[in-house]
C-alpha positions as CSV (number, residue, x, y, z in Angstrom):
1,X,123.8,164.0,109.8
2,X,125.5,160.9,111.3
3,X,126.0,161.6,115.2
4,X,127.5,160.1,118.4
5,X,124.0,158.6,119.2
6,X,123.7,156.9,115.8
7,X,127.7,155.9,115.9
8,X,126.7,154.1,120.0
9,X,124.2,152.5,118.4
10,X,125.8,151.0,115.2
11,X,128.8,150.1,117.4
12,X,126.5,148.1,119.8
13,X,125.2,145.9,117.6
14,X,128.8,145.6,115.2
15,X,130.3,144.8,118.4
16,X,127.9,142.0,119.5
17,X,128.1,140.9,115.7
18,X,132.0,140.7,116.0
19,X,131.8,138.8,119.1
20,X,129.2,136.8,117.2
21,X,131.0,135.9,114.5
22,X,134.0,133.2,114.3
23,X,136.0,134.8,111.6
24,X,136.9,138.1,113.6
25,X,138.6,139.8,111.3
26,X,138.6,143.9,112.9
27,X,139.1,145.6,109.7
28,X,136.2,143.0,108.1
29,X,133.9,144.9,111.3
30,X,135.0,148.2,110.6
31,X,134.2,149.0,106.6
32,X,130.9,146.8,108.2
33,X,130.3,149.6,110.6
34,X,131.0,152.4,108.3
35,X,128.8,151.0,105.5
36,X,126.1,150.7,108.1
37,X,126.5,153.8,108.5
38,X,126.1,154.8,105.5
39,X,122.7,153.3,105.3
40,X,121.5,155.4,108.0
41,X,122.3,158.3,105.4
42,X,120.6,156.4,102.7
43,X,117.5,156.4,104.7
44,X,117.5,159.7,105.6
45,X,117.6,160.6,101.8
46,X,115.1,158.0,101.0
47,X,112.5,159.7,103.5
48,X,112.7,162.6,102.3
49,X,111.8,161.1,98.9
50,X,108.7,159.7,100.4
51,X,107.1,163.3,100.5
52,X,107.8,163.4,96.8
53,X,106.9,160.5,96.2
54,X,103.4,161.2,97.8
55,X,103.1,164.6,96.0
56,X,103.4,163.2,92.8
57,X,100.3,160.8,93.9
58,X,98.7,163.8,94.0
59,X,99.4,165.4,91.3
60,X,98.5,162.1,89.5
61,X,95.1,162.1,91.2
62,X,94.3,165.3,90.5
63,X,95.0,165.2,87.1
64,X,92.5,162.3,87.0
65,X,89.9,164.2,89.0
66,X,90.2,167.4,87.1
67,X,89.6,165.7,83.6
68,X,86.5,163.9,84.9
69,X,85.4,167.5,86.2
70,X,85.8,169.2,82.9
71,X,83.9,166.5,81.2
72,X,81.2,166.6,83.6
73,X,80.8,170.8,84.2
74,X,81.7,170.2,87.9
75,X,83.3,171.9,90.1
76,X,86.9,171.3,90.0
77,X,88.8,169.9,93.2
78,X,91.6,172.3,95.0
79,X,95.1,172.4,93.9
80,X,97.0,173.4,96.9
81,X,98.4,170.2,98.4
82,X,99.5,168.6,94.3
83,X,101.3,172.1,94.4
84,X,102.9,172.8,97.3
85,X,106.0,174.8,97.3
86,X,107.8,173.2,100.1
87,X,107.2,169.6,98.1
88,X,108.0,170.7,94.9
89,X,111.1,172.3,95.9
90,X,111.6,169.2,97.8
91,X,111.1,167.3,94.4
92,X,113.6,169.1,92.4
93,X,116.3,169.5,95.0
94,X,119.9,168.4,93.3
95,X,121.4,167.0,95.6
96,X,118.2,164.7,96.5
97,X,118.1,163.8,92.6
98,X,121.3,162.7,92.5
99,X,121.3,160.4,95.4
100,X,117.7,158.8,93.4
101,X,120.0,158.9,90.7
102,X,123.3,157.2,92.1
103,X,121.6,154.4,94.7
104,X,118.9,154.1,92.3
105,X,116.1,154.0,95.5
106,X,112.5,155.7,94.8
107,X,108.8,154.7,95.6
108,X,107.8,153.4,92.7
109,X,107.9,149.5,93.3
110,X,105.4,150.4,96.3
111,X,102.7,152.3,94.7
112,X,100.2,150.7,97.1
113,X,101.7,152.5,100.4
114,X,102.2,155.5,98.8
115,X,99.0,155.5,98.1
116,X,97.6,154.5,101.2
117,X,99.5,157.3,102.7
118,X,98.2,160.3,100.3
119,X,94.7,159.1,101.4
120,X,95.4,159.2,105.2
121,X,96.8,162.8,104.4
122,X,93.7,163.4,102.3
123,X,91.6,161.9,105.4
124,X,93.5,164.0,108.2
125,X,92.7,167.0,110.3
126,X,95.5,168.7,109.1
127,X,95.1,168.5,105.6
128,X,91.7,170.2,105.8
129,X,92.8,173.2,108.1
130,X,95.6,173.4,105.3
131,X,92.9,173.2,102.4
132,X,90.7,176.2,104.6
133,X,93.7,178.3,105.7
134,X,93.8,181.9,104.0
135,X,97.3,182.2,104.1
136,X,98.7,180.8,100.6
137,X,102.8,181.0,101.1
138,X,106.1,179.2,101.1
139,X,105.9,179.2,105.3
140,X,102.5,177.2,105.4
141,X,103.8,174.8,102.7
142,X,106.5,173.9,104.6
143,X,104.4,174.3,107.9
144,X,102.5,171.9,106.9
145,X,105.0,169.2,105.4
146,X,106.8,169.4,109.1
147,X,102.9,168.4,110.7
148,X,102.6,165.5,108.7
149,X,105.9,163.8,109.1
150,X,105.6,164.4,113.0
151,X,101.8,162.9,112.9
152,X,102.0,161.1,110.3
153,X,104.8,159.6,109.4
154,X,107.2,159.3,112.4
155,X,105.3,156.9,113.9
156,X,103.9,154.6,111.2
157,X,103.8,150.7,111.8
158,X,103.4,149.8,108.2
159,X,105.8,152.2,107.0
160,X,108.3,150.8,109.7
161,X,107.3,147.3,108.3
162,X,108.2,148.6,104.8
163,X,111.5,149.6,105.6
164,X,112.2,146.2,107.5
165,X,111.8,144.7,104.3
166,X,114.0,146.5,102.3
167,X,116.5,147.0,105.1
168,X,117.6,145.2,107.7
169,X,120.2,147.8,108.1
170,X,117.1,150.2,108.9
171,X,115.5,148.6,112.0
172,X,116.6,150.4,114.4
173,X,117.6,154.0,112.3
174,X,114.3,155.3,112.1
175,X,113.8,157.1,115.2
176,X,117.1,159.0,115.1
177,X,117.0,159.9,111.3
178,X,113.2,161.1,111.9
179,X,114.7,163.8,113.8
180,X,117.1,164.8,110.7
181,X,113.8,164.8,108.3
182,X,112.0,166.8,110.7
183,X,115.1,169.2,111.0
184,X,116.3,169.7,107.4
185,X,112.2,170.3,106.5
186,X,112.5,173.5,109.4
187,X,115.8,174.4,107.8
188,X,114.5,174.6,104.4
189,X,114.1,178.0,102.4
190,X,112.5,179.2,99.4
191,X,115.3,181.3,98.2
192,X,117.7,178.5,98.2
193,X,115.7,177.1,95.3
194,X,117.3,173.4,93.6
195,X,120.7,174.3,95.4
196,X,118.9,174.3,99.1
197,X,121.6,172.1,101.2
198,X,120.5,169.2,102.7
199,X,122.3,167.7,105.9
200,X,125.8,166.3,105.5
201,X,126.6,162.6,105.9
202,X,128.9,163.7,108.5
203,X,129.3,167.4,109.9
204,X,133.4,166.9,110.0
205,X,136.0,163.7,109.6
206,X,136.3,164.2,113.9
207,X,132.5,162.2,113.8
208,X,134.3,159.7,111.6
209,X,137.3,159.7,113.9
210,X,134.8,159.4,116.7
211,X,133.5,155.8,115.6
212,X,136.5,154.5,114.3
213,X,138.5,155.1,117.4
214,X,135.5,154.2,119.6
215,X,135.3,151.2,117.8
216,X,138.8,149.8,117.7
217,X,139.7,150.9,121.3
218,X,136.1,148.3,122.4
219,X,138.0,145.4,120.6
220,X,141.5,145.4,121.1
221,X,141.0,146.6,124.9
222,X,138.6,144.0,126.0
223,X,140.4,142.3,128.1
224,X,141.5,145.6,130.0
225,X,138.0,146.7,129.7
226,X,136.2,143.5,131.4
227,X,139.0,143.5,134.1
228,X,138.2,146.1,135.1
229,X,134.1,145.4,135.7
230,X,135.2,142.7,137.8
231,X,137.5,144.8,139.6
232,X,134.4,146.9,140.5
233,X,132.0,144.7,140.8
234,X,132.8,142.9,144.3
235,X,129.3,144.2,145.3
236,X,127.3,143.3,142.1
237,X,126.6,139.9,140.7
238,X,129.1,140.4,137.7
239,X,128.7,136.5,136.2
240,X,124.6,136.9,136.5
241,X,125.3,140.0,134.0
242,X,123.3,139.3,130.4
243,X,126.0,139.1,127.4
244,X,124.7,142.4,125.6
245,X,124.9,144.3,129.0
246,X,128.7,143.6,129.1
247,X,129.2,144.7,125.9
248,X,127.5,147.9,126.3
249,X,129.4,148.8,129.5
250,X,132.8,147.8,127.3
251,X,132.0,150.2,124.7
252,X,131.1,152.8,127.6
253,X,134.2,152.1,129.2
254,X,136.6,152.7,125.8
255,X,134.9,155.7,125.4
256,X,135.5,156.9,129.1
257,X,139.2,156.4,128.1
258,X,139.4,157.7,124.6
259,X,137.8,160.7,124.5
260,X,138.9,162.7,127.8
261,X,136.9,165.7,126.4
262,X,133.5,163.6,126.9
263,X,132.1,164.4,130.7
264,X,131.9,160.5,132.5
265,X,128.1,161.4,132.9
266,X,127.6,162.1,129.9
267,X,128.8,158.5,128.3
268,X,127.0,157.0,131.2
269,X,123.9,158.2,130.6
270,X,123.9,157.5,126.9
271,X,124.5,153.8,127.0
272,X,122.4,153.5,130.1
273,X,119.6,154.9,127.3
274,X,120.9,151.9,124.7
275,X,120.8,149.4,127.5
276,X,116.7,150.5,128.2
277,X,116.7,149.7,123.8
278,X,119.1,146.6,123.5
279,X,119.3,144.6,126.8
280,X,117.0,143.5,130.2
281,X,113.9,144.9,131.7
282,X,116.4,145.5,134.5
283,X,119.9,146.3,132.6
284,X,119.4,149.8,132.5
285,X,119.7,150.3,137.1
286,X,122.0,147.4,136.6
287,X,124.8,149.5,134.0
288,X,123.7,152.7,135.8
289,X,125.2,151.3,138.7
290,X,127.8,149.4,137.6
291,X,129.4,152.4,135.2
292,X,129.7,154.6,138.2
293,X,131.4,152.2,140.5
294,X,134.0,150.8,137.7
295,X,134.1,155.4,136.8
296,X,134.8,155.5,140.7
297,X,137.3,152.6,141.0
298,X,139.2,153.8,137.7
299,X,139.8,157.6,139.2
300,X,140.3,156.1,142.6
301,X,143.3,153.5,141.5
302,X,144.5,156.3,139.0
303,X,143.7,154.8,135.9
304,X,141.3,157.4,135.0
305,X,141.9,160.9,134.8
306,X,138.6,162.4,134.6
307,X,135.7,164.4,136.9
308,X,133.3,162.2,138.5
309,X,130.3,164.9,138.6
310,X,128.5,164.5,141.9
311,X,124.8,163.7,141.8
């Protein structure tokens, strides 16, 4: 699950921390990057218990409503959502128990939101075409699951808030690990049963590679690495340049150098993206620029042995 974008991003902000930090200690920062890492995984998990945890909150609701129904003679409500396939496959999944089992994380010191977020469900257009839809199967179940965490869920302000709070790790893992929810809920499959697969932490030890290496090269080359934007930057107002905006285009730069197999637009463009998140209104021309020429100026003096791909 853990990809280049998420490894930029954690190294970003370890490397501003490192630089941050008096006692700079580069194995101290690396187990620090890896175990923040880590807590991108734990989130992802942790989401995914969310839709459990929700569908239990219906159960429990239902189970309320029913038993006042029966005393009563009245009609009873529907069952479909407390007993969704999708969610209750979700809910007995073994490899999603034992992660609630071994970080010891569930809902159920937040009743409130959880609750909160059943009745938006319960409130929602989508839950009402669910509710009327003939079609009773595994595929709708899951259909509908996928609608709600791309309405209702990926872009929630209070749950956001929530995982603030219990994270600080979490602030800015969200967005990417949204898209690993979304994907693992599309890759789901009824046959799989309690063994379905959810995503790795990391699809191969070369992603692990990846941020170690990327990592290391940033800090023990930053010297070369800074040379070599004032080499480049005759034409660009190099000392007006915002701290984080230097460190973005020094972790750009290592990467340019370590991984040959990475196109130079490529790594241009994604920390061009990370300046638009981390730095200046105007950092993101300002990098865009300045990555090119220092690309340029490296292939040109023969430090660099890569393409420069023409615009």
């Amino acid at each position: 699950m853990i990809n280049r974008e998420i490894i930029r991003i954690k190294i970003v902000q370890l490397t501003y921390a490192y630089y941050q930090n008096g006692n700079k200690n580069i194995d101290t920062a690396e187990k620090e990057l890896f175990f923040s890492l880590s807590k991108a995984y734990d989130l992802y998990n942790y989401l995914l218990l969310l839709i459990v945890a929700i569908t239990k909150e219906a159960k429990r609701r239902l189970e309320i409503i029913q038993a006042k129904a029966q005393r009563e003679g009245t009609e009873e409500p529907p069952q479909k959502f407390a007993f969704n396939r999708f969610a209750l496959q979700l809910e007995n999944n073994k490899q999603l128990l034992e992660f609630a089992e071994t970080q010891k994380r569930s809902w159920s010191e937040t009743p409130e939101f959880v609750g909160k977020m059943f009745e938006m469900i319960e409130q929602s257009q989508i839950y009402k075409e669910y509710l009327e839809n003939k079609e009773d199967d595994y595929a709708t179940d899951r259909e509908l699951w996928r609608k709600i965490y791309r309405t209702l869920i990926q872009d929630n302000e209070d749950l956001d808030a929530l995982l603030e709070e219990q994270s600080l790790y979490w602030n800015d893992d969200k967005e990417v690990v949204d898209t690993f929810v979304l994907k693992t809920i599309k890759r789901f499959e009824e046959k799989n049963g309690t063994k379905q697969e959810l995503l790795p932490e990391y699809e191969s030890e070369e992603e692990k590679d990846y941020a170690r290496r990327l990592f290391r090269a940033t800090i023990m080359n930053a010297d070369e690495y800074q040379r070599f934007m004032s080499e480049a930057s005759r034409n660009w107002d190099f000392s007006r340049l915002a701290y984080m905006d230097v460190i973005i285009m020094q972790i750009a730069i290592a990467e340019m150098f370590t991984f040959p197999s990475i196109p130079l637009s490529v790594t241009i463009n994604e920390f061009v993206e990370l300046a638009k998140y981390y730095s200046t209104p105007r950092s993101a021309g300002y990098i865009n620029g300045m990555l090119d020429a220092i690309a340029r100026h490296l292939i040109k003096t023969g430090r660099l042995f890569k393409q420069m791909e023409e615009k």
